[in-house]
mmCIF file as Biopython writes it, N, C-alpha, C and O atoms, coordinates in Angstrom:
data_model
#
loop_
_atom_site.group_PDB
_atom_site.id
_atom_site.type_symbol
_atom_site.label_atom_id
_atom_site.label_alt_id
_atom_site.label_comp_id
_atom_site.label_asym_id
_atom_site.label_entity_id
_atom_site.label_seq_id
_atom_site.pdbx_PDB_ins_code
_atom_site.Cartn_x
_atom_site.Cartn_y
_atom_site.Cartn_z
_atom_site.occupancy
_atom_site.B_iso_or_equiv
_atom_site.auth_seq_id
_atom_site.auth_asym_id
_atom_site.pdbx_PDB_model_num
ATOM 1   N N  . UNK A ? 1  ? 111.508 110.976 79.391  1.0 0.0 1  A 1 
ATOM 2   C CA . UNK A ? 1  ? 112.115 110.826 80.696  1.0 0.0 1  A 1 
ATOM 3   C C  . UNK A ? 1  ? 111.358 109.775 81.509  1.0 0.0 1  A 1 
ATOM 4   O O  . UNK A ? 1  ? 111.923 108.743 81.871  1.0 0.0 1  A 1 
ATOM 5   N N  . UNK A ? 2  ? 110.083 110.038 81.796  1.0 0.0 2  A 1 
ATOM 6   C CA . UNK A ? 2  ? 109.390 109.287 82.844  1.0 0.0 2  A 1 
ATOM 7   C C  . UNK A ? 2  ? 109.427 109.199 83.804  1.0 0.0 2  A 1 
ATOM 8   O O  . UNK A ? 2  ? 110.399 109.834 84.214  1.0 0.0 2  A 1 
ATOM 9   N N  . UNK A ? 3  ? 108.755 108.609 84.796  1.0 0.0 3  A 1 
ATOM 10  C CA . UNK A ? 3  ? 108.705 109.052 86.420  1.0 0.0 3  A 1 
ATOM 11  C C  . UNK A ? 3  ? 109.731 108.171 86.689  1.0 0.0 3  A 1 
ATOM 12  O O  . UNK A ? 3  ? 109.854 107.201 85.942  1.0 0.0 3  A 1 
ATOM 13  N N  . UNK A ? 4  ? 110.648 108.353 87.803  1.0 0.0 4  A 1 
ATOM 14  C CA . UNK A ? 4  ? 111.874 107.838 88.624  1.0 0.0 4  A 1 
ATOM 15  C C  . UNK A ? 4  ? 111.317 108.270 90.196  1.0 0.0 4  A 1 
ATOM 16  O O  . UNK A ? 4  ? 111.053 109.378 90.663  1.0 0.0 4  A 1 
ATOM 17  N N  . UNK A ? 5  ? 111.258 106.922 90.789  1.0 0.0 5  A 1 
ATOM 18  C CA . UNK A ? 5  ? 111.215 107.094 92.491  1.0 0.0 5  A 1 
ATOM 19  C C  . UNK A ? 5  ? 112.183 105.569 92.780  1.0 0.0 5  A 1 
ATOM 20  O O  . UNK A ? 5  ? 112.353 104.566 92.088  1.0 0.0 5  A 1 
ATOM 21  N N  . UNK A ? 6  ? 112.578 105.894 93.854  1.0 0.0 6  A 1 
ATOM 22  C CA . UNK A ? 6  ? 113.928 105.170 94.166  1.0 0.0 6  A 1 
ATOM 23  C C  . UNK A ? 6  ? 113.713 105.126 95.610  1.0 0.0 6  A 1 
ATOM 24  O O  . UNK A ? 6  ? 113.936 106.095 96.335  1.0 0.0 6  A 1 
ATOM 25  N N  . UNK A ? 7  ? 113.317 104.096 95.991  1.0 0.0 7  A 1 
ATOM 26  C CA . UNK A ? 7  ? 113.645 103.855 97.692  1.0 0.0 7  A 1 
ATOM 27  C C  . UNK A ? 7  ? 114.703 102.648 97.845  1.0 0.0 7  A 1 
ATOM 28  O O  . UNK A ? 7  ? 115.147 101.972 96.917  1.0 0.0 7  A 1 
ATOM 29  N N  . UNK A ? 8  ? 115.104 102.484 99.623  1.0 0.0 8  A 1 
ATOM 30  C CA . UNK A ? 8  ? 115.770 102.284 100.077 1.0 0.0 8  A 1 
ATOM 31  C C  . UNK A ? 8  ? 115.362 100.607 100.851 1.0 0.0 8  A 1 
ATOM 32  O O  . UNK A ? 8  ? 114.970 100.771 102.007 1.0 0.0 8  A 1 
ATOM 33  N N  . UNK A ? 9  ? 115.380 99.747  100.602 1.0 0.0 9  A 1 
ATOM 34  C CA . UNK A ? 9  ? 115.139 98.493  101.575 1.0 0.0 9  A 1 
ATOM 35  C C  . UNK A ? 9  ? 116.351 97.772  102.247 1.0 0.0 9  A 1 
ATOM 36  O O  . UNK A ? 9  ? 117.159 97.311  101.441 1.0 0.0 9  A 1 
ATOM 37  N N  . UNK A ? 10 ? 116.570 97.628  103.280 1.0 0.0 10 A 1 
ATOM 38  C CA . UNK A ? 10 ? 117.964 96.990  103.724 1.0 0.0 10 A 1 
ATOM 39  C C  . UNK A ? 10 ? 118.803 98.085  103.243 1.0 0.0 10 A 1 
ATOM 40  O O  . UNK A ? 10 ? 118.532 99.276  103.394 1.0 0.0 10 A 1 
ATOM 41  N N  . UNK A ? 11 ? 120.108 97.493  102.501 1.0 0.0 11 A 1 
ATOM 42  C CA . UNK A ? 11 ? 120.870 98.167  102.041 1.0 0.0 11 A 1 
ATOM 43  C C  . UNK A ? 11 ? 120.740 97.960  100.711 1.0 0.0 11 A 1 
ATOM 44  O O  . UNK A ? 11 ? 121.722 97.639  100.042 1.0 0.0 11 A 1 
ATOM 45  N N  . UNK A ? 12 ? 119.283 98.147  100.060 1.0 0.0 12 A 1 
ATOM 46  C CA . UNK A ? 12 ? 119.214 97.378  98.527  1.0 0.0 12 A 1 
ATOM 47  C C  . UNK A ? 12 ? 118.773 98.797  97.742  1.0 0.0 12 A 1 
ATOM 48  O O  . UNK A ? 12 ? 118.066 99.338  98.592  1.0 0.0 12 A 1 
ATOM 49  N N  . UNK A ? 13 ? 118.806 99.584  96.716  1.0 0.0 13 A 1 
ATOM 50  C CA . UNK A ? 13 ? 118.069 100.470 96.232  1.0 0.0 13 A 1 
ATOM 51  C C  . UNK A ? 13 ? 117.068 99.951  95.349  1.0 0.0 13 A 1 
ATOM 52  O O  . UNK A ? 13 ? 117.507 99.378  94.352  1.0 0.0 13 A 1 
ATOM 53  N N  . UNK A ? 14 ? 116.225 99.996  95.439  1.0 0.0 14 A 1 
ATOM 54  C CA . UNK A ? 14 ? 115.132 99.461  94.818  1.0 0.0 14 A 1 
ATOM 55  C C  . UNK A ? 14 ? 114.581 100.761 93.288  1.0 0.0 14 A 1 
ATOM 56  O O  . UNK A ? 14 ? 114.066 101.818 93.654  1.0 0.0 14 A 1 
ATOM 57  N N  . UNK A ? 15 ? 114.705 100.593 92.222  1.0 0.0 15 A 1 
ATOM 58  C CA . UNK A ? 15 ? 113.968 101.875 91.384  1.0 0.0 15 A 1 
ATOM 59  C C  . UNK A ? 15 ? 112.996 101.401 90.632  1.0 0.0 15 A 1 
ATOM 60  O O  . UNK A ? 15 ? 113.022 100.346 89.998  1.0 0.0 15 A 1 
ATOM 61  N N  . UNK A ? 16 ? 111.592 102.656 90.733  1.0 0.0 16 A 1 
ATOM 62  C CA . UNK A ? 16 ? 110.166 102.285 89.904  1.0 0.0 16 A 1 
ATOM 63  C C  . UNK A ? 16 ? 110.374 103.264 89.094  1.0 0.0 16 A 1 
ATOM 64  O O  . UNK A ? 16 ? 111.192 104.171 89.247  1.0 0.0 16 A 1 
ATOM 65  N N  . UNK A ? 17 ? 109.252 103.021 87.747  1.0 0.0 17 A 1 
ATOM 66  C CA . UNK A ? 17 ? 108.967 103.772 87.129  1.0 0.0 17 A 1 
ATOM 67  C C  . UNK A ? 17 ? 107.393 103.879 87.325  1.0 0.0 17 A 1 
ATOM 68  O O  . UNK A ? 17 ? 106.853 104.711 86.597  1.0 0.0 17 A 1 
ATOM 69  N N  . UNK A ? 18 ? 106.508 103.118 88.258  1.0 0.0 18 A 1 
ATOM 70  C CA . UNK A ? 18 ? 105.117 103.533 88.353  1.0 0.0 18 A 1 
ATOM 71  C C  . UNK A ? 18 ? 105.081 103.417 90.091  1.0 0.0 18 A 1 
ATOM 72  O O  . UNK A ? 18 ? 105.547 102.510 90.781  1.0 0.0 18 A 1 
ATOM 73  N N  . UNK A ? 19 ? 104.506 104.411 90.443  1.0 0.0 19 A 1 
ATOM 74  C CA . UNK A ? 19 ? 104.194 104.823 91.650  1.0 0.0 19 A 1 
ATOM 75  C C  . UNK A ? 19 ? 103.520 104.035 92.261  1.0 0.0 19 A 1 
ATOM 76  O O  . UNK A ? 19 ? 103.570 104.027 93.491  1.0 0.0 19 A 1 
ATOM 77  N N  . UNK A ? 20 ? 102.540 102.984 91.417  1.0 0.0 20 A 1 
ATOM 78  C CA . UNK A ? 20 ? 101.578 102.043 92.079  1.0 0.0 20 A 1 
ATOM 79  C C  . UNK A ? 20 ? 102.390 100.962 92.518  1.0 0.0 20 A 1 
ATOM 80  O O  . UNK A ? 20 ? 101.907 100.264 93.411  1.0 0.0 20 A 1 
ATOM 81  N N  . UNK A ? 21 ? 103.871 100.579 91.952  1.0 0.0 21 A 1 
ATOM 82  C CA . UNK A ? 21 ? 104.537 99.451  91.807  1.0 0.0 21 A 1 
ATOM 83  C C  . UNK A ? 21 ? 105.832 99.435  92.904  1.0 0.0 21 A 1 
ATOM 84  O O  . UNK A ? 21 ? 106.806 98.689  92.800  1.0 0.0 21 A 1 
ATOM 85  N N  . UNK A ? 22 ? 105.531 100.807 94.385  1.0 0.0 22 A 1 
ATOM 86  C CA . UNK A ? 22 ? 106.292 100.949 95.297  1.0 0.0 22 A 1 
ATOM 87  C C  . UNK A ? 22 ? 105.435 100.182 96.779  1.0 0.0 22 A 1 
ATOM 88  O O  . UNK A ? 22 ? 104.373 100.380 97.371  1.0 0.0 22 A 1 
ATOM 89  N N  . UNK A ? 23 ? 106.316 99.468  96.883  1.0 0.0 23 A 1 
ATOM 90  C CA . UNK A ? 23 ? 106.208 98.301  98.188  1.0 0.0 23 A 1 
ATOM 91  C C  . UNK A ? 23 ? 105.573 99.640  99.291  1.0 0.0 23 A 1 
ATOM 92  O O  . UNK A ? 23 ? 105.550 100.847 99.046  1.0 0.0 23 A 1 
ATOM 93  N N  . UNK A ? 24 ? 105.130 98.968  100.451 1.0 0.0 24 A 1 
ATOM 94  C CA . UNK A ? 24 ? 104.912 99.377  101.500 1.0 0.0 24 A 1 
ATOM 95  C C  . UNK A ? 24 ? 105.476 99.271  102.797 1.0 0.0 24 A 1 
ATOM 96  O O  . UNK A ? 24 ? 105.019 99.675  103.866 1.0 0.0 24 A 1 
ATOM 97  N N  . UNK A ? 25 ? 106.814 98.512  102.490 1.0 0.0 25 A 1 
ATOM 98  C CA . UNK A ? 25 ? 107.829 98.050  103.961 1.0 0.0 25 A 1 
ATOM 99  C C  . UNK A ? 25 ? 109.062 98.765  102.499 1.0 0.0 25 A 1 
ATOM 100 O O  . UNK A ? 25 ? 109.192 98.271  101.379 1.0 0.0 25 A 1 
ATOM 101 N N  . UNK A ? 26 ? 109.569 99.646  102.893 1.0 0.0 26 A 1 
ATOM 102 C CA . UNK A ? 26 ? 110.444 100.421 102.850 1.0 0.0 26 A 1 
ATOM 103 C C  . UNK A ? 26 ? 111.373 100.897 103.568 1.0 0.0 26 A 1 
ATOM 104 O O  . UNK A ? 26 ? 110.747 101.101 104.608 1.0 0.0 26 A 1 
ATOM 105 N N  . UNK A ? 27 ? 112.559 101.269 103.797 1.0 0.0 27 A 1 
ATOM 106 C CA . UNK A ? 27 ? 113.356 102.183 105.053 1.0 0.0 27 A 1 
ATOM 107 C C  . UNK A ? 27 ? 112.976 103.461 104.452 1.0 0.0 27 A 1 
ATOM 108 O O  . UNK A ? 27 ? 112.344 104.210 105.197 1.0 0.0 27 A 1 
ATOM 109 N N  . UNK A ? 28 ? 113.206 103.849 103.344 1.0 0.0 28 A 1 
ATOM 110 C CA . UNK A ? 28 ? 113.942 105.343 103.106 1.0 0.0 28 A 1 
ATOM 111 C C  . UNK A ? 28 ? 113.387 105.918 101.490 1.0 0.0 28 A 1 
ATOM 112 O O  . UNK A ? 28 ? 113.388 105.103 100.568 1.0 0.0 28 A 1 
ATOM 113 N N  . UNK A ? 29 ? 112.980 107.189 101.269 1.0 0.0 29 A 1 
ATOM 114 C CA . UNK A ? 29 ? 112.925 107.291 99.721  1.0 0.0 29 A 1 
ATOM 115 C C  . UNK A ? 29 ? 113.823 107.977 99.592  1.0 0.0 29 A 1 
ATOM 116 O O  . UNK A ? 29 ? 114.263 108.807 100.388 1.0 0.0 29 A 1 
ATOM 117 N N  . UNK A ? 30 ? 114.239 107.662 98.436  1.0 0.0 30 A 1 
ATOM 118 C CA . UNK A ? 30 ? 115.738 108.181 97.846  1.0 0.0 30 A 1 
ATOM 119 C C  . UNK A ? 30 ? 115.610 109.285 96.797  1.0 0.0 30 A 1 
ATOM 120 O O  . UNK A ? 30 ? 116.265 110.320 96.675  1.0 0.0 30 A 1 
ATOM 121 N N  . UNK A ? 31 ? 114.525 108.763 96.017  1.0 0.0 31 A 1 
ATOM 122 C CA . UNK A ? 31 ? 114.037 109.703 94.790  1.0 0.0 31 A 1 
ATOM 123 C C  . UNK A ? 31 ? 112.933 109.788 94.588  1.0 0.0 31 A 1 
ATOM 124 O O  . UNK A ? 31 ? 112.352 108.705 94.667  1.0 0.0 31 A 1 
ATOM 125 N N  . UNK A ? 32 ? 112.150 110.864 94.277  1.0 0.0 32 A 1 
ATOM 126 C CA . UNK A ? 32 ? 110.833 110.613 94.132  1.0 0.0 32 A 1 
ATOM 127 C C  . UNK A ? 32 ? 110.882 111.877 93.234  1.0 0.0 32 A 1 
ATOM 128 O O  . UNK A ? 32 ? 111.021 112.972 93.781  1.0 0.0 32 A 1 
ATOM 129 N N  . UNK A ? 33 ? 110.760 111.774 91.697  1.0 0.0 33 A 1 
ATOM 130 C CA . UNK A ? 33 ? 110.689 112.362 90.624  1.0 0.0 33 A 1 
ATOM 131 C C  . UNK A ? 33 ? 109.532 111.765 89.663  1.0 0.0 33 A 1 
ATOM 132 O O  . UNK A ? 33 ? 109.769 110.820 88.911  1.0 0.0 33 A 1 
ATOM 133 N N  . UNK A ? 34 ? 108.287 112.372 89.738  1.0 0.0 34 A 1 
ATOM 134 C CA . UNK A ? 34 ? 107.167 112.066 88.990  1.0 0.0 34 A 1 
ATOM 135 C C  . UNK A ? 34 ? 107.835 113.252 87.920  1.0 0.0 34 A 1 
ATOM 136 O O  . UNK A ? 34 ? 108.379 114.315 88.218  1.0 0.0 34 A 1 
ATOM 137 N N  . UNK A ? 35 ? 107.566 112.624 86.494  1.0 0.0 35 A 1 
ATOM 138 C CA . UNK A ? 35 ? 107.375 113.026 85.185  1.0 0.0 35 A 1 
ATOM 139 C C  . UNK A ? 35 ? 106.635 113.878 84.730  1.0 0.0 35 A 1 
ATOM 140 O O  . UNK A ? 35 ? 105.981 113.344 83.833  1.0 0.0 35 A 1 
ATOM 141 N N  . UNK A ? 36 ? 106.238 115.403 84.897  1.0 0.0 36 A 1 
ATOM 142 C CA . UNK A ? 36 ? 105.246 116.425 84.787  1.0 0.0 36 A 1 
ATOM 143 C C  . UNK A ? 36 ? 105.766 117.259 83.390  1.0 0.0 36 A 1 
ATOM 144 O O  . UNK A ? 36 ? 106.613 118.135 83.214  1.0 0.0 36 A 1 
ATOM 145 N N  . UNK A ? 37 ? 104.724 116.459 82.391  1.0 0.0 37 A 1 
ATOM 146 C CA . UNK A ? 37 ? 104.571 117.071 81.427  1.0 0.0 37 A 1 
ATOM 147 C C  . UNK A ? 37 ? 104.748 118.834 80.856  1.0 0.0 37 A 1 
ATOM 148 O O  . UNK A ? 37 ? 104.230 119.791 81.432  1.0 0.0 37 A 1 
ATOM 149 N N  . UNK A ? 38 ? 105.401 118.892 79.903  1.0 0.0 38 A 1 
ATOM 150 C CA . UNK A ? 38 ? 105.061 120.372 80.012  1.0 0.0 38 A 1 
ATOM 151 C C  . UNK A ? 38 ? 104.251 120.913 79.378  1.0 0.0 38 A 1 
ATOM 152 O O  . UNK A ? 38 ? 103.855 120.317 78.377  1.0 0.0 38 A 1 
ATOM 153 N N  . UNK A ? 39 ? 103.546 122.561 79.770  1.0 0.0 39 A 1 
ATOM 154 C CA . UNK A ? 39 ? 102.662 123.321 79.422  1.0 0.0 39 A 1 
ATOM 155 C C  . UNK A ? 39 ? 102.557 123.536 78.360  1.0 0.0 39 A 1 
ATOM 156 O O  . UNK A ? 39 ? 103.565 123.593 77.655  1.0 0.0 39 A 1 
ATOM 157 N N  . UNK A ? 40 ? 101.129 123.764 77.772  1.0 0.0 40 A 1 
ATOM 158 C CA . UNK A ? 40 ? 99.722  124.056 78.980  1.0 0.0 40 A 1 
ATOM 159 C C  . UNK A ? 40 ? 99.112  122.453 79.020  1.0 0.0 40 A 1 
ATOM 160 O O  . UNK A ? 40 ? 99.216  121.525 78.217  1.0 0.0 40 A 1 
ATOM 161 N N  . UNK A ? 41 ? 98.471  122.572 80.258  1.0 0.0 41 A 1 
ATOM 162 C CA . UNK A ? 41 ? 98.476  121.223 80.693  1.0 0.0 41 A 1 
ATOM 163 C C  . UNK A ? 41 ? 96.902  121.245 80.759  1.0 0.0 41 A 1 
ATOM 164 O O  . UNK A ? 41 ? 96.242  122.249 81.026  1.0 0.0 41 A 1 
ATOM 165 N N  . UNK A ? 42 ? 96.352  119.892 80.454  1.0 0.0 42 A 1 
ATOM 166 C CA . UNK A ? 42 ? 94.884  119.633 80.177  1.0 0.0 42 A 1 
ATOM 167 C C  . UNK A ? 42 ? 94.365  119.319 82.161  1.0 0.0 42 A 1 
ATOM 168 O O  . UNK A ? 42 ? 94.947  118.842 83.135  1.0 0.0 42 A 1 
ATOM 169 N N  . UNK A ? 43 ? 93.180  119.834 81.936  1.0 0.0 43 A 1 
ATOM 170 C CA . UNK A ? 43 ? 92.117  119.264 83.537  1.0 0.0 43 A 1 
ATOM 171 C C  . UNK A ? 43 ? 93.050  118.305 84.207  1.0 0.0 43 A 1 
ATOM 172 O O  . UNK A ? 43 ? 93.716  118.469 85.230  1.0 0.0 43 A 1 
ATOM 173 N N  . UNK A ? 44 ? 92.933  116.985 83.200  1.0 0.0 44 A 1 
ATOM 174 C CA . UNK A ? 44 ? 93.327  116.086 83.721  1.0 0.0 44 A 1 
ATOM 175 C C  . UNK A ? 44 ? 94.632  116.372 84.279  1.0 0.0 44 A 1 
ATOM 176 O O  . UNK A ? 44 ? 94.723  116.539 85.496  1.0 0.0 44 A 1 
ATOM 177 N N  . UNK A ? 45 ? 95.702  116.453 83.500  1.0 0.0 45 A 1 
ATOM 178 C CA . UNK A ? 45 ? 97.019  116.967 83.956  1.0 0.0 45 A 1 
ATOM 179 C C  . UNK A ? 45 ? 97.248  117.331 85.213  1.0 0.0 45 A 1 
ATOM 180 O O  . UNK A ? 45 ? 98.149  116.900 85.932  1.0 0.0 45 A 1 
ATOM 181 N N  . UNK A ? 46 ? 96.234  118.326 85.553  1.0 0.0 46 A 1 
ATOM 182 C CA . UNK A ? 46 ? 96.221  119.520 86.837  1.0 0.0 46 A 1 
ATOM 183 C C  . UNK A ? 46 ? 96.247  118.511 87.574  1.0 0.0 46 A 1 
ATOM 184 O O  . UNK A ? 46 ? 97.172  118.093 88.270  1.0 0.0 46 A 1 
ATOM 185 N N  . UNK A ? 47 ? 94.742  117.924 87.354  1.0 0.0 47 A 1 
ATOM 186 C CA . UNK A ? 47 ? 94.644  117.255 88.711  1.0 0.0 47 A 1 
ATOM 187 C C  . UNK A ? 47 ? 95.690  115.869 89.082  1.0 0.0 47 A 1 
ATOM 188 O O  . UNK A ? 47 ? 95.709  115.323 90.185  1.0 0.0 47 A 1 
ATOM 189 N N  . UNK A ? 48 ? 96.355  115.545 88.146  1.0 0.0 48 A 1 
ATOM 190 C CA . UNK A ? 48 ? 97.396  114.327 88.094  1.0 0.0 48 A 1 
ATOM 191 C C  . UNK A ? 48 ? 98.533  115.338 88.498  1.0 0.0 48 A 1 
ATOM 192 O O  . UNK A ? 48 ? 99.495  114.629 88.204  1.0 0.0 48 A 1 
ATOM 193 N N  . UNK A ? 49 ? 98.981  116.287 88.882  1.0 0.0 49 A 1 
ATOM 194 C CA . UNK A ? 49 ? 99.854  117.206 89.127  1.0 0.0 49 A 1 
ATOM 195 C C  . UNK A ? 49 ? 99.373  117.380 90.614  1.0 0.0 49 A 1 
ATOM 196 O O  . UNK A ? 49 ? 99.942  116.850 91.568  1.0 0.0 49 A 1 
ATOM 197 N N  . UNK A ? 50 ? 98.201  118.227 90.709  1.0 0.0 50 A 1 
ATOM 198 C CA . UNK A ? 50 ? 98.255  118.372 91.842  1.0 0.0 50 A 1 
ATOM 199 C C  . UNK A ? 50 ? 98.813  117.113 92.950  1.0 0.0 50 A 1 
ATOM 200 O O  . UNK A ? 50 ? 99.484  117.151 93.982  1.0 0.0 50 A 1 
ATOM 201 N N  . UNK A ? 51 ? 98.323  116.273 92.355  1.0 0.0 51 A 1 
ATOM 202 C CA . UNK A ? 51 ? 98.368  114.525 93.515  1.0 0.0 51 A 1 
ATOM 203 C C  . UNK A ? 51 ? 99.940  114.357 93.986  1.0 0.0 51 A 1 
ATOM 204 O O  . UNK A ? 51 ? 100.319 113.900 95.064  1.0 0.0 51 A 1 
ATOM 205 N N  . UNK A ? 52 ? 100.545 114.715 93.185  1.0 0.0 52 A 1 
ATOM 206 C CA . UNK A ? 52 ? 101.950 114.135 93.425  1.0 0.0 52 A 1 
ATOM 207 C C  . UNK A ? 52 ? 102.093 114.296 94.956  1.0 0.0 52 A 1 
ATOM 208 O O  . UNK A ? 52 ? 102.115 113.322 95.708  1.0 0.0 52 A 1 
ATOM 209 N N  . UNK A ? 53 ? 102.176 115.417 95.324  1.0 0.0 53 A 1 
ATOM 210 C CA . UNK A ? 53 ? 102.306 115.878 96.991  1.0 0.0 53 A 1 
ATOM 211 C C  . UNK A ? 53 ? 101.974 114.787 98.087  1.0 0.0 53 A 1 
ATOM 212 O O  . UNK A ? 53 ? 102.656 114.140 98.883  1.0 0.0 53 A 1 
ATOM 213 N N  . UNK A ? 54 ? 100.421 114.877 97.734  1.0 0.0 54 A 1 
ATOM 214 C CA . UNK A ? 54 ? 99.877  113.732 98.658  1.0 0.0 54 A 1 
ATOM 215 C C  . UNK A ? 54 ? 100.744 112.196 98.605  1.0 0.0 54 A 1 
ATOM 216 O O  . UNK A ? 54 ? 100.986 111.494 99.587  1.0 0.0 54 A 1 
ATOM 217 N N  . UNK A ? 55 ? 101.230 111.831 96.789  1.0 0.0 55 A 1 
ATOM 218 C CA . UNK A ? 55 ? 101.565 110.555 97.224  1.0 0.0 55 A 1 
ATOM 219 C C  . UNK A ? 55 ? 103.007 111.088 97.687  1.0 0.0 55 A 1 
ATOM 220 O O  . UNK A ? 55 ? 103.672 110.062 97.829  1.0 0.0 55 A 1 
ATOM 221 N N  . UNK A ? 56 ? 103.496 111.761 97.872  1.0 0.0 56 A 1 
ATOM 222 C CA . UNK A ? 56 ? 105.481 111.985 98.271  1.0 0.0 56 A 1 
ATOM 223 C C  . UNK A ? 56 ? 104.831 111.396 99.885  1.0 0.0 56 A 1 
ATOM 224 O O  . UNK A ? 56 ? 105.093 110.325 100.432 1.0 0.0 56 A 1 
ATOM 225 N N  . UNK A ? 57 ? 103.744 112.720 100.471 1.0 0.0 57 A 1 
ATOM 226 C CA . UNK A ? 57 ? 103.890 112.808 101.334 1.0 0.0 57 A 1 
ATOM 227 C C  . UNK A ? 57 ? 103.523 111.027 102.221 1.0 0.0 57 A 1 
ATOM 228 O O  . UNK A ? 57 ? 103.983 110.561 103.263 1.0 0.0 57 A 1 
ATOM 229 N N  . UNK A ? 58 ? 102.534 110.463 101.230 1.0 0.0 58 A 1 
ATOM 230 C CA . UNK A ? 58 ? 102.366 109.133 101.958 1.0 0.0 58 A 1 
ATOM 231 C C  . UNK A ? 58 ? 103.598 108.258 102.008 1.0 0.0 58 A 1 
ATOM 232 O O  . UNK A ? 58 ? 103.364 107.486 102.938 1.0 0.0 58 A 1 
ATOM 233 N N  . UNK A ? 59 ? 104.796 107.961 101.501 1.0 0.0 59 A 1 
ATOM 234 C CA . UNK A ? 59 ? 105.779 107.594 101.210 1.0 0.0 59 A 1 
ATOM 235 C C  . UNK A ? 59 ? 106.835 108.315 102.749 1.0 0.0 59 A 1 
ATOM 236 O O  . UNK A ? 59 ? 107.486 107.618 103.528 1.0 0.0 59 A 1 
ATOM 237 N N  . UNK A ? 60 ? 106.732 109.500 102.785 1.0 0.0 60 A 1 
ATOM 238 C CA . UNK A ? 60 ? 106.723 110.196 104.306 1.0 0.0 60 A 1 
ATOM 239 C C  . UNK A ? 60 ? 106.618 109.449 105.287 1.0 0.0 60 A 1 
ATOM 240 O O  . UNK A ? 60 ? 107.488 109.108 106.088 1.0 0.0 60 A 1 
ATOM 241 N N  . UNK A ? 61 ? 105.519 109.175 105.237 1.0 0.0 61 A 1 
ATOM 242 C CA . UNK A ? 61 ? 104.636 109.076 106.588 1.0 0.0 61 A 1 
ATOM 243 C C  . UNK A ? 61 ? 104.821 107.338 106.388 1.0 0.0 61 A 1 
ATOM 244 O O  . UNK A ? 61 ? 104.688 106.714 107.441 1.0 0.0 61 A 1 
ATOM 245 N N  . UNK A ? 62 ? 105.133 106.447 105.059 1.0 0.0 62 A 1 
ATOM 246 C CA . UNK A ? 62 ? 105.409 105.306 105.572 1.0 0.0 62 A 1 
ATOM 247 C C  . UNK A ? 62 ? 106.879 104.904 106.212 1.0 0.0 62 A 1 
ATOM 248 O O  . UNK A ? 62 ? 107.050 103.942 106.961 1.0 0.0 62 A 1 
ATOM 249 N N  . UNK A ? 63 ? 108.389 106.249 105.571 1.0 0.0 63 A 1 
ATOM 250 C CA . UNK A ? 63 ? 109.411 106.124 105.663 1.0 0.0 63 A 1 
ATOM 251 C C  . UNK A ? 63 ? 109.768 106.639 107.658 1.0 0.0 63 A 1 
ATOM 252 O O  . UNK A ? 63 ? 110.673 106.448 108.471 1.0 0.0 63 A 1 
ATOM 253 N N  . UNK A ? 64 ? 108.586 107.258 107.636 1.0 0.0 64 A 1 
ATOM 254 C CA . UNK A ? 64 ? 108.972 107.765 109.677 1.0 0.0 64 A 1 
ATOM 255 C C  . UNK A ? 64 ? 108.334 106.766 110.156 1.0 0.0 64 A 1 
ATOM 256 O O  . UNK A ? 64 ? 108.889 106.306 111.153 1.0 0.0 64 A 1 
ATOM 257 N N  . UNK A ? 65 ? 107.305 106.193 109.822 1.0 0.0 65 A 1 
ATOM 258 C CA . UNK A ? 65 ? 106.546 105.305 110.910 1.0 0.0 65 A 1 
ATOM 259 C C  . UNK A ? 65 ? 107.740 103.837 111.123 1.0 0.0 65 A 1 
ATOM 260 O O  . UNK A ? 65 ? 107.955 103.140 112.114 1.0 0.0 65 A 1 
ATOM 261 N N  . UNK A ? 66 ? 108.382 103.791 109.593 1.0 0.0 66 A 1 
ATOM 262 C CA . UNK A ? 66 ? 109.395 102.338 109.732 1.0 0.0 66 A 1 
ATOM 263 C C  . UNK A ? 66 ? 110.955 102.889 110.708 1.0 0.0 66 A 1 
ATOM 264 O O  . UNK A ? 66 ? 111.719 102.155 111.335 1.0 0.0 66 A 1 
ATOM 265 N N  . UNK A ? 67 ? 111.006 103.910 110.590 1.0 0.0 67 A 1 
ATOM 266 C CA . UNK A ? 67 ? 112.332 104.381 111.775 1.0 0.0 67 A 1 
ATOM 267 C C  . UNK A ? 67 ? 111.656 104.434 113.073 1.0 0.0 67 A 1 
ATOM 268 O O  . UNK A ? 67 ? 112.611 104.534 113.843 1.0 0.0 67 A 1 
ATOM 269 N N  . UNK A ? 68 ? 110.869 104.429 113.602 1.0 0.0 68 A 1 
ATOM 270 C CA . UNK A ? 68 ? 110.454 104.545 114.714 1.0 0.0 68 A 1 
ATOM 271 C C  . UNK A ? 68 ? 110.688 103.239 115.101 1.0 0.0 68 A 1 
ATOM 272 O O  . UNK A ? 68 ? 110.400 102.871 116.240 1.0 0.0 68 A 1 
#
């Protein structure tokens, strides 16, 4: 499958498959589907699991600050 995140620029949909490879002038995220392996999942895993949140939520916080 692989990770799918999909934002919004203008009226353009823009789609990544690496999280590092999403711009920072954005309008809108459309999709944000990281690829989470299934169980049982190694250290590493966890902690590459846990993260997802933080990056949705920075994607958040860049998609309200550009509507304002």
């Amino acid at each position: 499958m692989g990770h799918r995140f999909v934002i919004m620029r203008g009226n353009i949909l823009d789609e990544y498959d690496l999280y590092e490879d999403i711009p920072d002038d954005f309008d809108h995220v459309i999709e944000f589907l990281p690829e989470i392996p299934p169980g049982p999942h190694t250290q590493e895993q966890h902690e590459e699991i846990d993260g997802w949140n933080d990056k949705f939520l920075r994607l958040v916080r860049i998609e309200r600050a550009r509507s304002r």
